[in-house]
C-alpha positions as CSV (number, residue, x, y, z in Angstrom):
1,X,114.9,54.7,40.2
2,X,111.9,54.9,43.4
3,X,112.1,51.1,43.5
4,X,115.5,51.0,43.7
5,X,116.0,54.2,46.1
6,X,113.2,52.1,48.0
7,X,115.1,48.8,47.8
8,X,118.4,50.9,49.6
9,X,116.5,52.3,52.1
10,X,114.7,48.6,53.3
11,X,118.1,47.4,53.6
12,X,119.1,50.5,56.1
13,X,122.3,52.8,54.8
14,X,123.7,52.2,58.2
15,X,124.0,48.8,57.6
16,X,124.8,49.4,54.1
17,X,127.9,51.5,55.2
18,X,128.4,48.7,57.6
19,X,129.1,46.3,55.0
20,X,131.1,48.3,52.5
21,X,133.5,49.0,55.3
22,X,133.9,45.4,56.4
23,X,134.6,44.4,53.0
24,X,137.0,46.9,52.3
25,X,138.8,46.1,55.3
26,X,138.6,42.8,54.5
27,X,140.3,43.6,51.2
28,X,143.3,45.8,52.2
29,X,143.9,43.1,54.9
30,X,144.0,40.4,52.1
31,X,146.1,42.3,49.4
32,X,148.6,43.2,52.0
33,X,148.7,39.9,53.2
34,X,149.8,38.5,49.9
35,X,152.2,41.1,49.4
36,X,150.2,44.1,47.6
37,X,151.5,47.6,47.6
38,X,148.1,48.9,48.8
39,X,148.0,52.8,49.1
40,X,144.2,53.2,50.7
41,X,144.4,53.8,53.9
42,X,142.1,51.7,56.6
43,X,140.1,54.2,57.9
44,X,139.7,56.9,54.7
45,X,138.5,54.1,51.9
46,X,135.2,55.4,50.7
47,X,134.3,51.8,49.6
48,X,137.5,52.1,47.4
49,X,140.5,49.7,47.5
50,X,143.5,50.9,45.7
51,X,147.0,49.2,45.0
52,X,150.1,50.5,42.9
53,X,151.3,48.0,40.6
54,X,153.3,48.9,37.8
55,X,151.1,46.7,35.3
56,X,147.9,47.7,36.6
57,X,146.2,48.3,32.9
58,X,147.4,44.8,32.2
59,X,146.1,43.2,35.7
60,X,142.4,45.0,35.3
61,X,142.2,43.1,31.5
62,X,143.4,39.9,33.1
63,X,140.6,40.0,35.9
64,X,138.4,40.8,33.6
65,X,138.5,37.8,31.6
66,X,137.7,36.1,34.9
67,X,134.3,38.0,34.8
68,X,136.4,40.4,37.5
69,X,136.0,43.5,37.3
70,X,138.3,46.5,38.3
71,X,139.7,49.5,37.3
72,X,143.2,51.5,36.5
73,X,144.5,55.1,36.9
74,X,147.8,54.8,35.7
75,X,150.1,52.2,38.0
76,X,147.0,52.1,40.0
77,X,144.6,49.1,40.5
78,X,141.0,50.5,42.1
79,X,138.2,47.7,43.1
80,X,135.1,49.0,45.1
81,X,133.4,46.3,47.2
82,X,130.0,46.9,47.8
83,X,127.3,45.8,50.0
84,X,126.2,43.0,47.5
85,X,129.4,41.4,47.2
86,X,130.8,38.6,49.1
87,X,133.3,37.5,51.6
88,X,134.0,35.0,48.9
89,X,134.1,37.5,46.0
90,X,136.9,39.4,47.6
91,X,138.7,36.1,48.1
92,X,138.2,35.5,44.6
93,X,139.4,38.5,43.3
94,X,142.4,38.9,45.4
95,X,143.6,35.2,44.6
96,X,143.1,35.6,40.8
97,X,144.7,39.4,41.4
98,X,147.8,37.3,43.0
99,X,147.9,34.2,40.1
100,X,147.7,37.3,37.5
101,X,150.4,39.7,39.2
């Protein structure tokens, strides 16, 4: 736990914050461009994309057999971008979100 508390801190939690928040962003911007019902709002997110989708439950099983992984609350879809991921794991996940929706 130290060496990982240790590991956060070398990176900077400002810039740590940074990132979460551009990929977030980065996100919304993607699911609503492809037509998503996203109910997160740009400036509250927390790190925390959400979407309503009627087959959510279905959608997070689908992703997950594309080593995606995401979760429901009802007719809800959640995926939480982190610092570690990529511009190109978002694209990945909101294409294959799109091809399985």
């Amino acid at each position: 736990l130290l060496a990982s508390l240790e590991y956060l801190r070398s990176i900077g939690w400002a810039g740590i914050f940074t990132r979460v928040d551009e990929l977030a962003l980065r996100t919304i911007a993607s699911l609503r461009s492809r037509g998503f019902d996203v109910i997160t709002p740009d400036r509250a997110h927390g790190g925390i994309v959400s979407i309503q989708h009627p087959a959510a439950s279905h959608l997070v099983q689908a992703l997950a057999a594309q080593s995606i992984f995401v979760e429901d609350r009802g007719p809800v879809l959640r995926a939480a971008p982190h610092f570690y991921n990529t511009e190109e794991d978002i694209d990945r996940f909101v294409s294959a979100l799109a091809r399985s929706a």
